[in-house]
C-alpha positions in Angstrom: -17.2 -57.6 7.3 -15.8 -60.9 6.6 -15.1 -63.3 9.0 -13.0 -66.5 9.1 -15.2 -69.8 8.6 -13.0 -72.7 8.8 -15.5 -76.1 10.8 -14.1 -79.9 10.2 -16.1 -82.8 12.2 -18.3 -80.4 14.4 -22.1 -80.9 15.9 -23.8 -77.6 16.5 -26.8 -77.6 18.3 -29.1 -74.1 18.2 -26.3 -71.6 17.0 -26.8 -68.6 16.4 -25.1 -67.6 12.8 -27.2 -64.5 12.0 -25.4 -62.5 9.4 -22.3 -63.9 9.5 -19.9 -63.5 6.3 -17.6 -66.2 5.5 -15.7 -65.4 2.5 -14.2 -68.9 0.9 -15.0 -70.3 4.5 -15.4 -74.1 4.9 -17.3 -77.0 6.8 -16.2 -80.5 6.3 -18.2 -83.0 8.3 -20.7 -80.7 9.8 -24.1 -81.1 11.3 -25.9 -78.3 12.0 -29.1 -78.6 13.7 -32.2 -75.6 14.9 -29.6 -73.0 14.2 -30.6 -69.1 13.0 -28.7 -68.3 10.2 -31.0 -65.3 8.7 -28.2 -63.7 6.5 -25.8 -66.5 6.8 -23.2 -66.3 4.0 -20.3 -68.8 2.5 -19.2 -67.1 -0.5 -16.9 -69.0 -2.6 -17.1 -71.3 0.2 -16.5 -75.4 0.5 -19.6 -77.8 2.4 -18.4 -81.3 2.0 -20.6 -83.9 4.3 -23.2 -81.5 5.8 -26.7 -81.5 7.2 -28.7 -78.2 8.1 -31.6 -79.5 10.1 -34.5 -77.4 11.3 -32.5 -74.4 10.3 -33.9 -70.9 9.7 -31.6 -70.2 7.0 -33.6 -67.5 4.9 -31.7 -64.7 3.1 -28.8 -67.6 2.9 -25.6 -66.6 0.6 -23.9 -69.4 -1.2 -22.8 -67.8 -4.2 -20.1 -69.3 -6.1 -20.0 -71.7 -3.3 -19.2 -75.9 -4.0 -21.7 -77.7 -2.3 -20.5 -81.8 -1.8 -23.4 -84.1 -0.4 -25.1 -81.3 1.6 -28.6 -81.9 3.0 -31.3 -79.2 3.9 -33.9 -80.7 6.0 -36.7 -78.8 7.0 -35.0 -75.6 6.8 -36.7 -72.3 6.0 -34.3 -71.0 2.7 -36.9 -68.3 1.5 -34.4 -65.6 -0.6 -31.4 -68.0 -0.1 -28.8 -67.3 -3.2 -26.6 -70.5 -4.9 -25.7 -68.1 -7.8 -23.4 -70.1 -9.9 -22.5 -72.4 -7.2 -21.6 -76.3 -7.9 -24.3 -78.2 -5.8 -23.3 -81.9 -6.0 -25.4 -84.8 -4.2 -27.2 -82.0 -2.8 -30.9 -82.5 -1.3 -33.1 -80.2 0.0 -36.1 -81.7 1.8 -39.0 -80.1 3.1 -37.7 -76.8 2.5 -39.2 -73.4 1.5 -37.4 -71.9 -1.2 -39.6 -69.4 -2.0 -37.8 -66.5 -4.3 -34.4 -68.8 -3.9 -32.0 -67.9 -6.5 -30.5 -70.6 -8.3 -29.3 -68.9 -12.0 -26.1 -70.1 -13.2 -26.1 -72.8 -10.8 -24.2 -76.4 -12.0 -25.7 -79.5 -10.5 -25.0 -83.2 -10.3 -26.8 -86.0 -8.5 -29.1 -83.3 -6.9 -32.5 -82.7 -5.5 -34.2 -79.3 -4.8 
């Protein structure tokens, strides 16, 4: 099941974002800090201005998803998927992207 995604200039502190499906969802502006989001998905989706800090993340869908000056500290990314996404000023730090699946993926100014 799909569900609507839409954040712009939000903080979130330890959510919980298990398994949820965002089809062409968006954040804008967005910090996201000790969240779980095992299963988390944003396909086709739009991150402009976003930090994932200390984030479980693993199993993470961003397939086909444009990824604008996005930072992944410390965040555990282990199966994640940026099939074919466009991953621009994008830095991953401290990660573990074990198995991560980045085929087909366009990238510009970016660091994984």
């Amino acid at each position: 099941m799909s569900e609507q995604l839409d954040l712009i200039d939000e903080r979130l502190v330890r959510p919980d974002l298990a398994n949820v499906v965002a089809q062409r969802g968006s954040l804008v502006r967005v910090e996201v800090a000790d969240g779980r989001l095992t299963g988390f998905a944003l396909p086709e989706g739009f991150l402009l201005d976003v930090t994932f800090r200390g984030c479980r993340m693993d199993l993470a869908g961003f397939p086909l998803a444009r990824l604008r000056r996005v930072t992944f500290e410390d965040c555990r990314l282990e199966e994640s998927d940026f099939r074919e996404a466009q991953l621009t000023e994008v830095r991953c730090e401290r990660c573990d992207l074990t198995r991560a699946e980045f085929s087909n993926v366009r990238c510009t100014r970016t660091q994984i």
